[in-house]
N, CA, C, O and CB atoms as a CASP TS submission, in Angstrom:
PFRMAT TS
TARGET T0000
AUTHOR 0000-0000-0000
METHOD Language model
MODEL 1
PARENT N/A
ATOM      1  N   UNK     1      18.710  -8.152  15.677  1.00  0.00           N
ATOM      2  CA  UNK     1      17.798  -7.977  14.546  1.00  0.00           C
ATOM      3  C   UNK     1      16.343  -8.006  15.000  1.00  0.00           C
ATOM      4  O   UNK     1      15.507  -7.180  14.632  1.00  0.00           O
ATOM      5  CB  UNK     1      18.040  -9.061  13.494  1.00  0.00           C
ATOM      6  N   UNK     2      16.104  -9.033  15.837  1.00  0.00           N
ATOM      7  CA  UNK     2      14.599  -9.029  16.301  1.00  0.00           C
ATOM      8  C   UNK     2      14.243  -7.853  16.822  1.00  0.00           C
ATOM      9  O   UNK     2      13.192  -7.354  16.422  1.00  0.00           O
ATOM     10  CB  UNK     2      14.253 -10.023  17.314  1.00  0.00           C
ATOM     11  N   UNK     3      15.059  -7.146  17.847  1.00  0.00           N
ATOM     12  CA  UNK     3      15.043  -5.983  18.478  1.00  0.00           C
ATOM     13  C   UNK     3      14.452  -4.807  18.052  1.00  0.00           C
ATOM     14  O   UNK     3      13.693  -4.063  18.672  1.00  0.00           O
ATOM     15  CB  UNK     3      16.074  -5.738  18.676  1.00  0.00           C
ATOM     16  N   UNK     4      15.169  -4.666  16.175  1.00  0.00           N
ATOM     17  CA  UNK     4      15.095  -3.531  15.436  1.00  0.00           C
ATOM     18  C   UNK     4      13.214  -3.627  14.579  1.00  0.00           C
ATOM     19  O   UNK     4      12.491  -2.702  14.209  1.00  0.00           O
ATOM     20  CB  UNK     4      16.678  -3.607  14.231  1.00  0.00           C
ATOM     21  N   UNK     5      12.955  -5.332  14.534  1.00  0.00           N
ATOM     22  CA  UNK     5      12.017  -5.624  14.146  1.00  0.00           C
ATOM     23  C   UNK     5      10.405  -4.862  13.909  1.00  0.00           C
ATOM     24  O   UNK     5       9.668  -4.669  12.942  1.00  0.00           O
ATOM     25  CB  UNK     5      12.143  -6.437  14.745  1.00  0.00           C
ATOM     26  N   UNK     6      10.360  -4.548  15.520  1.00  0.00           N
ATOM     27  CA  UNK     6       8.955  -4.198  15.673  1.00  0.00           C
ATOM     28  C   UNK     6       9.030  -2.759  15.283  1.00  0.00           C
ATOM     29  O   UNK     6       7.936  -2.445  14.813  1.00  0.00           O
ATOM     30  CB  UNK     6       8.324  -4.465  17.165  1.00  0.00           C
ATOM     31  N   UNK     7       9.771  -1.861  15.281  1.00  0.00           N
ATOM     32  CA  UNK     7      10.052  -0.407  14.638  1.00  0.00           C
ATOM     33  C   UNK     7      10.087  -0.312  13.279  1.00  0.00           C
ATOM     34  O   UNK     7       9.806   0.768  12.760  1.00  0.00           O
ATOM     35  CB  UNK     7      11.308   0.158  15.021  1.00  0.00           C
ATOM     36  N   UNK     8      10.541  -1.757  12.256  1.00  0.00           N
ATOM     37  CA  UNK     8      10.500  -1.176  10.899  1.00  0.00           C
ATOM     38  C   UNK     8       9.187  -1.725  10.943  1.00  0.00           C
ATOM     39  O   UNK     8       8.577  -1.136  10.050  1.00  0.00           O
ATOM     40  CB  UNK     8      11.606  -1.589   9.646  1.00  0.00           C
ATOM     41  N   UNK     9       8.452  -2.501  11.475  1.00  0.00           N
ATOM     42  CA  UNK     9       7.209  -2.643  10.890  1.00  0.00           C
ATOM     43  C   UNK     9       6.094  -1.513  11.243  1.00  0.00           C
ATOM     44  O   UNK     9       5.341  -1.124  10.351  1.00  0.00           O
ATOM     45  CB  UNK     9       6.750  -3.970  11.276  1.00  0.00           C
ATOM     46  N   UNK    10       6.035  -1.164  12.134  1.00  0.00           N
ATOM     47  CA  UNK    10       5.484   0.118  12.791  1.00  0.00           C
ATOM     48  C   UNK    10       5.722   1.430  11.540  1.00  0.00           C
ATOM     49  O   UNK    10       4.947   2.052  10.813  1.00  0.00           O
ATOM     50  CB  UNK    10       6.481   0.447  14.439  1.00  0.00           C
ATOM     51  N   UNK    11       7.093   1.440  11.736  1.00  0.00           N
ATOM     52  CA  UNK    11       7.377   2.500  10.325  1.00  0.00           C
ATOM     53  C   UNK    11       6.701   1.858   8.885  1.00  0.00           C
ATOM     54  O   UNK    11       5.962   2.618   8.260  1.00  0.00           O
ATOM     55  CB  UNK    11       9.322   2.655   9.992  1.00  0.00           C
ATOM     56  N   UNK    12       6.901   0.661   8.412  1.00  0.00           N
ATOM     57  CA  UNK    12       6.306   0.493   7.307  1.00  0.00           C
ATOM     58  C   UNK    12       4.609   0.728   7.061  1.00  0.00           C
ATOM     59  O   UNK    12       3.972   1.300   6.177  1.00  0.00           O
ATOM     60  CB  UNK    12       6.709  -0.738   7.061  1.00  0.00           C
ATOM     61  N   UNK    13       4.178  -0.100   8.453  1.00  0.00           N
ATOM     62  CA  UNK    13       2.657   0.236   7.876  1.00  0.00           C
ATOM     63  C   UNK    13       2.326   1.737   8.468  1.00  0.00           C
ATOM     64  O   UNK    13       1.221   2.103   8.067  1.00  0.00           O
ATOM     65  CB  UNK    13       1.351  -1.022   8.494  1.00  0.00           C
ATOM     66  N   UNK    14       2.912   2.614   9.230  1.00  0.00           N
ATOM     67  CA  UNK    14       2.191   4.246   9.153  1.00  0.00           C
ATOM     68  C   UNK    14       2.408   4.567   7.779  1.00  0.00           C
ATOM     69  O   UNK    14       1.565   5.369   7.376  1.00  0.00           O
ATOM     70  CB  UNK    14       2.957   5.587  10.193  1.00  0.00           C
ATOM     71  N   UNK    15       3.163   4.255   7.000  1.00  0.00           N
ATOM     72  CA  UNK    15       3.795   4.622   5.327  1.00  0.00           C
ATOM     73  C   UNK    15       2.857   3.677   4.022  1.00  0.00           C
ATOM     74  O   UNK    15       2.483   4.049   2.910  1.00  0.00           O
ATOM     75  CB  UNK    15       5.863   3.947   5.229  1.00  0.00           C
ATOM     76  N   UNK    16       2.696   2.317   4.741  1.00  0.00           N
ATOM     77  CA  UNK    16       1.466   2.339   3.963  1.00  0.00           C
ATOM     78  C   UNK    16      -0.471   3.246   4.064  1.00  0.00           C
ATOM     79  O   UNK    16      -1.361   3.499   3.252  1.00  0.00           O
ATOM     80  CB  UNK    16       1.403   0.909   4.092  1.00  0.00           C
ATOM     81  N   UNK    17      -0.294   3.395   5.279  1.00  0.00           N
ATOM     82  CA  UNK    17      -1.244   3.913   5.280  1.00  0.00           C
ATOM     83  C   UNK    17      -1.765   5.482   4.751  1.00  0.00           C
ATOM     84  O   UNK    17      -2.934   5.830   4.582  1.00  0.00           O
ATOM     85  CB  UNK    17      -1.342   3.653   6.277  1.00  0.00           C
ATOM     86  N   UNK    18      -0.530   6.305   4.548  1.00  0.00           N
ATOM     87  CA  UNK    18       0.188   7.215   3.971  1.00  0.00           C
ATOM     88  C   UNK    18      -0.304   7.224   3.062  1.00  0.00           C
ATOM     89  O   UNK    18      -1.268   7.948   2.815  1.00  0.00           O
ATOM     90  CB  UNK    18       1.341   7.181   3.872  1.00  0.00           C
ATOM     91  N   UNK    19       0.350   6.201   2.071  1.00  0.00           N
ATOM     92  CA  UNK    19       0.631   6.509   0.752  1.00  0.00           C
ATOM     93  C   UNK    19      -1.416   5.777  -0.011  1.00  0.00           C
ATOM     94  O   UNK    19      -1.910   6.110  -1.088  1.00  0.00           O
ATOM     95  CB  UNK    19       2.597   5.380   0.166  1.00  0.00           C
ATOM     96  N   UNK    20      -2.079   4.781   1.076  1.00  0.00           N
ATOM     97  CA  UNK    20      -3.233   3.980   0.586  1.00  0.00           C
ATOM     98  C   UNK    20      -4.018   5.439   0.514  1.00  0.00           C
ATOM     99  O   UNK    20      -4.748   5.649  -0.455  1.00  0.00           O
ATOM    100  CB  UNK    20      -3.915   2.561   1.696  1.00  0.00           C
ATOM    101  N   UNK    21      -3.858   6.483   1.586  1.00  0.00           N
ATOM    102  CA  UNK    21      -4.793   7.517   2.032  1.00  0.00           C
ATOM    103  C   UNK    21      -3.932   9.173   0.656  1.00  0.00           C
ATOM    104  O   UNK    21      -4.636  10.132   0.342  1.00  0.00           O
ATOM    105  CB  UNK    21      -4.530   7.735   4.451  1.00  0.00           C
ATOM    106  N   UNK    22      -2.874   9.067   0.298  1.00  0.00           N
ATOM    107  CA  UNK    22      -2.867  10.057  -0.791  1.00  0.00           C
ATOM    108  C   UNK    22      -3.304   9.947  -1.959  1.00  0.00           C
ATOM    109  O   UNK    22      -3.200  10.812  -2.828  1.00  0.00           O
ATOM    110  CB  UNK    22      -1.883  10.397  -1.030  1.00  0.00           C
ATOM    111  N   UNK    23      -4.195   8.128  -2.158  1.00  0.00           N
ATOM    112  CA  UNK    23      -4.002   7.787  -3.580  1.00  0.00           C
ATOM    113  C   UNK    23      -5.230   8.452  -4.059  1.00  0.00           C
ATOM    114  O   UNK    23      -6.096   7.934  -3.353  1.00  0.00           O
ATOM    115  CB  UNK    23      -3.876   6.162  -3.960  1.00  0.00           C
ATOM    116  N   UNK    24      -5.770   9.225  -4.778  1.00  0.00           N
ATOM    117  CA  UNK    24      -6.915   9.893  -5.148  1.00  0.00           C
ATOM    118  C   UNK    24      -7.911   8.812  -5.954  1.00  0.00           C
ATOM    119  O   UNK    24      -7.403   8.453  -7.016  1.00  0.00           O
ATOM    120  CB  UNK    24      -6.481  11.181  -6.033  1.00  0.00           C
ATOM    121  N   UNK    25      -9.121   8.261  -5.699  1.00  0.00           N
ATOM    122  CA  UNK    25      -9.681   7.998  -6.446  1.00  0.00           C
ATOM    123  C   UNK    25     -10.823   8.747  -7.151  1.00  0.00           C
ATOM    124  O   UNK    25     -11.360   9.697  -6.582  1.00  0.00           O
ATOM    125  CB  UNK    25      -9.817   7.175  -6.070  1.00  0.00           C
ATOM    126  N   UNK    26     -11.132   8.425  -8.130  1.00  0.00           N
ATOM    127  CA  UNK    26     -12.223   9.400  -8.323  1.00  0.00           C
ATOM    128  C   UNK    26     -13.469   9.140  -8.622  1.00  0.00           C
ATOM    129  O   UNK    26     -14.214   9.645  -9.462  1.00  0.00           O
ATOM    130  CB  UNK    26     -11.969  10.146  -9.144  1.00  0.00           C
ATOM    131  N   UNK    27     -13.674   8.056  -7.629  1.00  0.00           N
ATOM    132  CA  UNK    27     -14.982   7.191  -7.788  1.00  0.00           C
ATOM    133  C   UNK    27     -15.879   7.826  -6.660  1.00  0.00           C
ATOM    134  O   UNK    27     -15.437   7.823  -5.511  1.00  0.00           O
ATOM    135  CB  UNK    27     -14.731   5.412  -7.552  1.00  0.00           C
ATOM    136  N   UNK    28     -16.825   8.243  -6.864  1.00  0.00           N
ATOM    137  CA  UNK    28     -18.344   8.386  -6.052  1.00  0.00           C
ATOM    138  C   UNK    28     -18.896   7.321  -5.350  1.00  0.00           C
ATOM    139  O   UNK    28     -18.102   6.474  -4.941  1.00  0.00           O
ATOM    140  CB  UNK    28     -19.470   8.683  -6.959  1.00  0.00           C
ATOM    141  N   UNK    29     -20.156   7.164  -5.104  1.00  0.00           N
ATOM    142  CA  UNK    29     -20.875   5.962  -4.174  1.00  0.00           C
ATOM    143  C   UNK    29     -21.183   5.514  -5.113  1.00  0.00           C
ATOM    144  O   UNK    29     -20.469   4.513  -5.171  1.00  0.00           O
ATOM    145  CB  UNK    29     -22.016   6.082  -3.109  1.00  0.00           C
ATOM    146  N   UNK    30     -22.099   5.532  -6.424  1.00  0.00           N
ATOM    147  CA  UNK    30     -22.200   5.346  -7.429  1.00  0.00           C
ATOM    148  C   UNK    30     -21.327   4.590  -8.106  1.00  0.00           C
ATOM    149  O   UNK    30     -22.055   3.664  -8.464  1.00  0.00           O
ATOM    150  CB  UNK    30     -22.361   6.200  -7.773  1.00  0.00           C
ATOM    151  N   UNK    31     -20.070   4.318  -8.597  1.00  0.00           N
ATOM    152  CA  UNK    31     -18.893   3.971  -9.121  1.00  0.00           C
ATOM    153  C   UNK    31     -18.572   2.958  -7.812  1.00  0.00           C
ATOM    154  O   UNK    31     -18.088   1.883  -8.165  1.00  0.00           O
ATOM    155  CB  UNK    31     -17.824   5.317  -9.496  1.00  0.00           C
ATOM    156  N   UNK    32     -18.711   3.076  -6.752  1.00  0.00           N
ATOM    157  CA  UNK    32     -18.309   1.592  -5.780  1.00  0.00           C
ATOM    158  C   UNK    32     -19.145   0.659  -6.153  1.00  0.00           C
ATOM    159  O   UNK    32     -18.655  -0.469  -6.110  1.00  0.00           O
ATOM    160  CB  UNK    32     -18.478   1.640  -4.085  1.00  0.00           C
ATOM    161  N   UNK    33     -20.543   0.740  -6.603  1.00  0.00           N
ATOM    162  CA  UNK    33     -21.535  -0.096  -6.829  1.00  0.00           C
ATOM    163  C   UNK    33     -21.538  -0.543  -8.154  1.00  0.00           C
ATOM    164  O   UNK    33     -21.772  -1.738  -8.332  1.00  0.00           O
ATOM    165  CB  UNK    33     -22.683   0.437  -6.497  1.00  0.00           C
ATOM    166  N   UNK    34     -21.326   0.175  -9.120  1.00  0.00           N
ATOM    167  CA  UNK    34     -20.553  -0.575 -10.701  1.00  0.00           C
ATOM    168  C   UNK    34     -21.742   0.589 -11.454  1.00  0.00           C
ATOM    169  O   UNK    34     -22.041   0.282 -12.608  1.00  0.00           O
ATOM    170  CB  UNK    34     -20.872  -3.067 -11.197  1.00  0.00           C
ATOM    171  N   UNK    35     -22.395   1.814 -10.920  1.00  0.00           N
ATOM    172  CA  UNK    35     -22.774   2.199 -12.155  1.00  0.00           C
ATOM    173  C   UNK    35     -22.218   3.539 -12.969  1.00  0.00           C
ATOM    174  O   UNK    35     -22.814   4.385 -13.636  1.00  0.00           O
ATOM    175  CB  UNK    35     -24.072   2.274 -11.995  1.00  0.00           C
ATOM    176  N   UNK    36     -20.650   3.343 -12.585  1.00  0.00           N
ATOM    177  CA  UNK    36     -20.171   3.997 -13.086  1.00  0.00           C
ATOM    178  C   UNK    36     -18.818   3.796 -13.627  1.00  0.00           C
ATOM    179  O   UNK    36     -17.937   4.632 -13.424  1.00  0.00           O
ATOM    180  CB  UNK    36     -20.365   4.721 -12.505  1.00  0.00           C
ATOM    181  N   UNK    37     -18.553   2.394 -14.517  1.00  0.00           N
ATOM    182  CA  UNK    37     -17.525   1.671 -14.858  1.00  0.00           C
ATOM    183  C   UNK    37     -17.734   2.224 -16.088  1.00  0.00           C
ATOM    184  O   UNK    37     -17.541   1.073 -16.479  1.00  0.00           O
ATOM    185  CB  UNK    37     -17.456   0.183 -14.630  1.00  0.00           C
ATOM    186  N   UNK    38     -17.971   2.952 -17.253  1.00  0.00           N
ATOM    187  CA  UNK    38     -17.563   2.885 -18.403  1.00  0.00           C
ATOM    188  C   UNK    38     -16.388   3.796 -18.537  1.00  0.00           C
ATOM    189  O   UNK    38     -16.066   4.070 -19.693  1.00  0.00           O
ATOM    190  CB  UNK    38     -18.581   3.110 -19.247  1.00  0.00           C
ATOM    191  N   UNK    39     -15.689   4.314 -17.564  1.00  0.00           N
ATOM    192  CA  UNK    39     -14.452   5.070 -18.148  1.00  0.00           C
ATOM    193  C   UNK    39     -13.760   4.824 -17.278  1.00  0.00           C
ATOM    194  O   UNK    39     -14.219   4.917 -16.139  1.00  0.00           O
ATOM    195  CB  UNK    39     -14.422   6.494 -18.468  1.00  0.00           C
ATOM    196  N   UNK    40     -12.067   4.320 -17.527  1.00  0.00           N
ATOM    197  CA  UNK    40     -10.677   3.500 -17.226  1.00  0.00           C
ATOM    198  C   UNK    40      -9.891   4.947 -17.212  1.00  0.00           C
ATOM    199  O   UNK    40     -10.174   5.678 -18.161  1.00  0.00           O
ATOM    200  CB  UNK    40     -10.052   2.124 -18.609  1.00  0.00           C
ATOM    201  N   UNK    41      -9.120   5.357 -16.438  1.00  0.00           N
ATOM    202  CA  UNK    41      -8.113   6.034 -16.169  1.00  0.00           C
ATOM    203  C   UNK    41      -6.938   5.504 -15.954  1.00  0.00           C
ATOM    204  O   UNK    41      -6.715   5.262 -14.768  1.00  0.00           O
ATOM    205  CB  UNK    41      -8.343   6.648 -15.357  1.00  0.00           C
ATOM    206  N   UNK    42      -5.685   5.106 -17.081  1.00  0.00           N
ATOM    207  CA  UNK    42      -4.494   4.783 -16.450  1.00  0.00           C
ATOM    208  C   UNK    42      -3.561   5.556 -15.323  1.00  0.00           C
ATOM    209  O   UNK    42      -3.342   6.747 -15.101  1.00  0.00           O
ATOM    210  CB  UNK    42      -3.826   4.620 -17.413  1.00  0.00           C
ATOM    211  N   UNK    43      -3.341   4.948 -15.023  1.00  0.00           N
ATOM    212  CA  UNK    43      -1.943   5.124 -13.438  1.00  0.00           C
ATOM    213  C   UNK    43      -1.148   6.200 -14.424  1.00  0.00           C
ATOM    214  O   UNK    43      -0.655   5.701 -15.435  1.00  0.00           O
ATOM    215  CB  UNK    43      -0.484   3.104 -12.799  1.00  0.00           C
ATOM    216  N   UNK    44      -0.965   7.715 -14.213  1.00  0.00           N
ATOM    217  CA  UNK    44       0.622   8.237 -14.513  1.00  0.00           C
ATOM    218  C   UNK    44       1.152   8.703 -13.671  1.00  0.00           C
ATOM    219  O   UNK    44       0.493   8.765 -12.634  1.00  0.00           O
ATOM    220  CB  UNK    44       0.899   9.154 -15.408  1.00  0.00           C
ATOM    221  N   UNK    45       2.657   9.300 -13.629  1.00  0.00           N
ATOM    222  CA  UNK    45       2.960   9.957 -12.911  1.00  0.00           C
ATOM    223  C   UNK    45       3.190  10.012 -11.395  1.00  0.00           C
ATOM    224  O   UNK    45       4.194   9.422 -10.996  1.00  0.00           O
ATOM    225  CB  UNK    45       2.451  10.471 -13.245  1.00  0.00           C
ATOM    226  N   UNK    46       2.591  10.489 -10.691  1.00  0.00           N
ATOM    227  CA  UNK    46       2.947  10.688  -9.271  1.00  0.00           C
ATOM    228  C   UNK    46       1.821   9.166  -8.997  1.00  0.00           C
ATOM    229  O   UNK    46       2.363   8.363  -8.237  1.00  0.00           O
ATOM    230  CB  UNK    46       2.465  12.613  -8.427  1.00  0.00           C
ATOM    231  N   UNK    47       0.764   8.826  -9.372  1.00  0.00           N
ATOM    232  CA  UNK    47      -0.119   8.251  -8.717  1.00  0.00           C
ATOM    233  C   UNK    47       0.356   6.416  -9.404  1.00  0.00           C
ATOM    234  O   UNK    47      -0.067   5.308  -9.074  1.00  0.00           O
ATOM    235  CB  UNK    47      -1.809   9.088  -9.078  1.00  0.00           C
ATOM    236  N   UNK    48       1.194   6.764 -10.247  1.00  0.00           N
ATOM    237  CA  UNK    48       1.745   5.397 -10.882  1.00  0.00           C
ATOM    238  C   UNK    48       3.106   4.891  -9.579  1.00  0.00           C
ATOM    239  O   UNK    48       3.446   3.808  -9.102  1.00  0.00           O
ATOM    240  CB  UNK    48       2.547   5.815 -12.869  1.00  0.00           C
ATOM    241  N   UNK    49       3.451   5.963  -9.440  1.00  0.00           N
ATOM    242  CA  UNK    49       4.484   6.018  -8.361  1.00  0.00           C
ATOM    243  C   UNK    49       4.022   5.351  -6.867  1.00  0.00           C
ATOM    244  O   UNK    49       4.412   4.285  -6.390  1.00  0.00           O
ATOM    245  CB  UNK    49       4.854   7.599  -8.170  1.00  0.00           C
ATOM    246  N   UNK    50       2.938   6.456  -6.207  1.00  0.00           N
ATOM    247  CA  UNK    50       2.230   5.741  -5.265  1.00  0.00           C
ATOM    248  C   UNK    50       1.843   4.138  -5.357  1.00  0.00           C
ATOM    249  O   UNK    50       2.215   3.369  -4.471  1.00  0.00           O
ATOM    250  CB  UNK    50       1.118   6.453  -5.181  1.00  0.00           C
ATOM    251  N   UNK    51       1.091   3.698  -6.460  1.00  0.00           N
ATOM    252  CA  UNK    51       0.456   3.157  -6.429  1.00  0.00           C
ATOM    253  C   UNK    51       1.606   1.686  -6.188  1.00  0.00           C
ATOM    254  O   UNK    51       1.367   0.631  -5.601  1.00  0.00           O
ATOM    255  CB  UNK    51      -0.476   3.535  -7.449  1.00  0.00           C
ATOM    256  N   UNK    52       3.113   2.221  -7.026  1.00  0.00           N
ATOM    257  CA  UNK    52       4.153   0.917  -7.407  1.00  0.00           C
ATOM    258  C   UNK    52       4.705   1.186  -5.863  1.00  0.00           C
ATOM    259  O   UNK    52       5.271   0.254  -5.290  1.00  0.00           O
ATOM    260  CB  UNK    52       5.559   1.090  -9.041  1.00  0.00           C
ATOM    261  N   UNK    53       4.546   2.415  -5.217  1.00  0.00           N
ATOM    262  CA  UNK    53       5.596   2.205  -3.611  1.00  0.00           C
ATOM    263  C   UNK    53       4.346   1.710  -2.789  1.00  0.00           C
ATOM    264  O   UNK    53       4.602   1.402  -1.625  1.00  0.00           O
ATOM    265  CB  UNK    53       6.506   4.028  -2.687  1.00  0.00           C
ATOM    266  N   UNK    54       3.162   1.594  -3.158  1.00  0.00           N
ATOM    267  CA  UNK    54       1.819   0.676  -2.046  1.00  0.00           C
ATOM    268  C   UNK    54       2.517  -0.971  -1.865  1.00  0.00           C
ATOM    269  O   UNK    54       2.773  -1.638  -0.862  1.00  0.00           O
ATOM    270  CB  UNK    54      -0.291   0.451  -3.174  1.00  0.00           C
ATOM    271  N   UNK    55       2.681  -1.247  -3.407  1.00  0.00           N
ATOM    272  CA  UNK    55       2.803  -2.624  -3.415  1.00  0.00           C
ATOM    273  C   UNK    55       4.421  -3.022  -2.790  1.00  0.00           C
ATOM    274  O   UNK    55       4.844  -4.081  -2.326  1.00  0.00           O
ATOM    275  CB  UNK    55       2.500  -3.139  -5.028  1.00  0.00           C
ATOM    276  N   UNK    56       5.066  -1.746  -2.992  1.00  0.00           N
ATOM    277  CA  UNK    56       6.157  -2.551  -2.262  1.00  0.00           C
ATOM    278  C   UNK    56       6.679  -2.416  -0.982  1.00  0.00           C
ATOM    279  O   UNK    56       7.549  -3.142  -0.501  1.00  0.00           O
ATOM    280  CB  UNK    56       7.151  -2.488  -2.870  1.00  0.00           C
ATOM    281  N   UNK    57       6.155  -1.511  -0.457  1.00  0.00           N
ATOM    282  CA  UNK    57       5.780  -1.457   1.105  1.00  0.00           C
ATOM    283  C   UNK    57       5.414  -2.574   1.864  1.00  0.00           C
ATOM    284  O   UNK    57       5.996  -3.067   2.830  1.00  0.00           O
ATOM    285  CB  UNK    57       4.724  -0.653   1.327  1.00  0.00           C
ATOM    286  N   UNK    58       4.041  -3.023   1.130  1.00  0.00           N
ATOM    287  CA  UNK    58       2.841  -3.832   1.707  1.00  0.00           C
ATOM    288  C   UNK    58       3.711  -5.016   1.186  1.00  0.00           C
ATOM    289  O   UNK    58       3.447  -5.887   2.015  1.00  0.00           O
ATOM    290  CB  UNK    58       1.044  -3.579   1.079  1.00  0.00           C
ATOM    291  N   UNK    59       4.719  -5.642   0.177  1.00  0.00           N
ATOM    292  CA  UNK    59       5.699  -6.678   0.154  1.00  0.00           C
ATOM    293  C   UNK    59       6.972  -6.633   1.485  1.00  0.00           C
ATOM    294  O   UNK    59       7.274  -7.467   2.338  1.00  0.00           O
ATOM    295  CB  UNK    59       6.370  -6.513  -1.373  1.00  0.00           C
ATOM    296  N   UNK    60       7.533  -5.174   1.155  1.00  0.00           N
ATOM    297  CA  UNK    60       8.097  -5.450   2.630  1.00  0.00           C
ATOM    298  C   UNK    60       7.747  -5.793   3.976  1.00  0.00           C
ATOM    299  O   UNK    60       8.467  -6.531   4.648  1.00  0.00           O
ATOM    300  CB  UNK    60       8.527  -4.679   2.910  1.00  0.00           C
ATOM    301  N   UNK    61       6.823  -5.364   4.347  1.00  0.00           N
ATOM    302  CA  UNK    61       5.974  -5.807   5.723  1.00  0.00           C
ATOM    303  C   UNK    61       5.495  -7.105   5.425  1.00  0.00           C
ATOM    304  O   UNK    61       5.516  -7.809   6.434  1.00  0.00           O
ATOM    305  CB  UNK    61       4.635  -4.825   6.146  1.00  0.00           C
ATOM    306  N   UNK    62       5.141  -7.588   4.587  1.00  0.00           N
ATOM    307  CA  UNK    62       4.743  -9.121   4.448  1.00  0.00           C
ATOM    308  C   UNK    62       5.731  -9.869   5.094  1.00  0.00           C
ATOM    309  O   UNK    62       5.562 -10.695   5.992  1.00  0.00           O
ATOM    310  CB  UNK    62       4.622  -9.656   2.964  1.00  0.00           C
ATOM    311  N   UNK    63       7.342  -9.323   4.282  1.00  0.00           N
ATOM    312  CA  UNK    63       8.289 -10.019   4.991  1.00  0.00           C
ATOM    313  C   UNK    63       8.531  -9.631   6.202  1.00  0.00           C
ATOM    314  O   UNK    63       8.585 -10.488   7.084  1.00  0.00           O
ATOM    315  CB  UNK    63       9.347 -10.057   4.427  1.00  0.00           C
ATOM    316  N   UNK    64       8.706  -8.431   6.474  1.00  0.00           N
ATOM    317  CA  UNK    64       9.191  -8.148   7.950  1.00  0.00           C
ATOM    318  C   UNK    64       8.606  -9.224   8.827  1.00  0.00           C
ATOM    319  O   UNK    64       9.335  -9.730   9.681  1.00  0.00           O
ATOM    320  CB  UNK    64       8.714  -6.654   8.522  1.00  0.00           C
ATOM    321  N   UNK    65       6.939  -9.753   8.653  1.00  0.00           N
ATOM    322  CA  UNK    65       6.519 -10.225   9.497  1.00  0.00           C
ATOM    323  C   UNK    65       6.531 -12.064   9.556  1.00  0.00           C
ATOM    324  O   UNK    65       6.209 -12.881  10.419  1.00  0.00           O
ATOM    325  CB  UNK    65       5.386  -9.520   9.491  1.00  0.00           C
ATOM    326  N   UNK    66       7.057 -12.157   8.214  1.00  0.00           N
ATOM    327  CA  UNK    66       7.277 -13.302   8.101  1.00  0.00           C
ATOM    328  C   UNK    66       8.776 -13.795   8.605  1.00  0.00           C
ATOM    329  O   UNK    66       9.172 -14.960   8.612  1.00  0.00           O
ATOM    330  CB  UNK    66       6.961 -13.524   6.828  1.00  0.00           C
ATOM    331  N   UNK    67       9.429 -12.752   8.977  1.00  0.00           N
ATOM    332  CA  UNK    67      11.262 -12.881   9.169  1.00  0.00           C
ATOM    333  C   UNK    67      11.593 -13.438  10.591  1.00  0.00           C
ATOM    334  O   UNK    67      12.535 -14.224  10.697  1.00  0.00           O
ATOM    335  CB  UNK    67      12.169 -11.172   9.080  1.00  0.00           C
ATOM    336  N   UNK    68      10.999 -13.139  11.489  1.00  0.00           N
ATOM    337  CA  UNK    68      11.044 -13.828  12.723  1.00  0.00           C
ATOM    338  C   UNK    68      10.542 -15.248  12.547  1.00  0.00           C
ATOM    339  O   UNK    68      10.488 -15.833  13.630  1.00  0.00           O
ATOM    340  CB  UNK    68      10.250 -13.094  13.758  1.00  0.00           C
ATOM    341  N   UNK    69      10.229 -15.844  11.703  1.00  0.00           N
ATOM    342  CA  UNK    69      10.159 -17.617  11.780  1.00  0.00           C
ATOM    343  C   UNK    69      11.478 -18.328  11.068  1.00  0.00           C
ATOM    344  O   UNK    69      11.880 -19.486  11.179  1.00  0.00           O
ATOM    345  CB  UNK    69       8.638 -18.270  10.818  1.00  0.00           C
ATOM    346  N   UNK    70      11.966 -17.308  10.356  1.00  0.00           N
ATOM    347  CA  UNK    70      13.210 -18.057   9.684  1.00  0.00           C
ATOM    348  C   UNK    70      14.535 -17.338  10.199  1.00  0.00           C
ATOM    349  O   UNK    70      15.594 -17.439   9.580  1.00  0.00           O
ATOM    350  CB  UNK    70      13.143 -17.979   7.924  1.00  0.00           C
ATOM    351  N   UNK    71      14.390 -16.535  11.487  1.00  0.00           N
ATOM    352  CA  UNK    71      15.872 -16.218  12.084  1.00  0.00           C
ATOM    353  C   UNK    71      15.535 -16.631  13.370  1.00  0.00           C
ATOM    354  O   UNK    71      15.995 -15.878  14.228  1.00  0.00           O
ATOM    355  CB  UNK    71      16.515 -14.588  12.022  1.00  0.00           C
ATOM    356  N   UNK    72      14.806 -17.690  13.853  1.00  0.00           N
ATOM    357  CA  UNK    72      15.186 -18.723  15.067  1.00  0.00           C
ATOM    358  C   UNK    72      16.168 -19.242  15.394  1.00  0.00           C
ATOM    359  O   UNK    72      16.174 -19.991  16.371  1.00  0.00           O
ATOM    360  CB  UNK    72      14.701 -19.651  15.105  1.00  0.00           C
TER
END
């Protein structure tokens, strides 16, 4: 198992980085700095999708890397 270890994590984070780099935002320089907060766009669709496989990617690799202290 340890063996297979360092390959799913390798695979997980090129796939987070994937999916952090397709997510479209549509914020300017302007909008990083807050003067462009008055309009909210909900998550649909493909980018609701991305956004729910970011978090569970970035949960799996949490564990992957936490799994080698509890299979000693």
């Amino acid at each position: 198992m340890q063996a297979i270890l360092p390959y799913v994590q390798i695979l997980l984070s090129i796939l987070i980085v994937v999916f952090v780099l397709l997510q479209q935002r549509g914020s300017n320089l302007g909008g990083s700095f807050g003067g462009d907060s008055a309009t909210y766009n909900s998550r649909r669709g493909a980018e609701k999708w991305l956004f729910r496989m970011t978090i569970i990617l970035g949960a799996l690799f949490i564990v992957s890397t936490l799994a080698p202290l509890f299979l000693r």
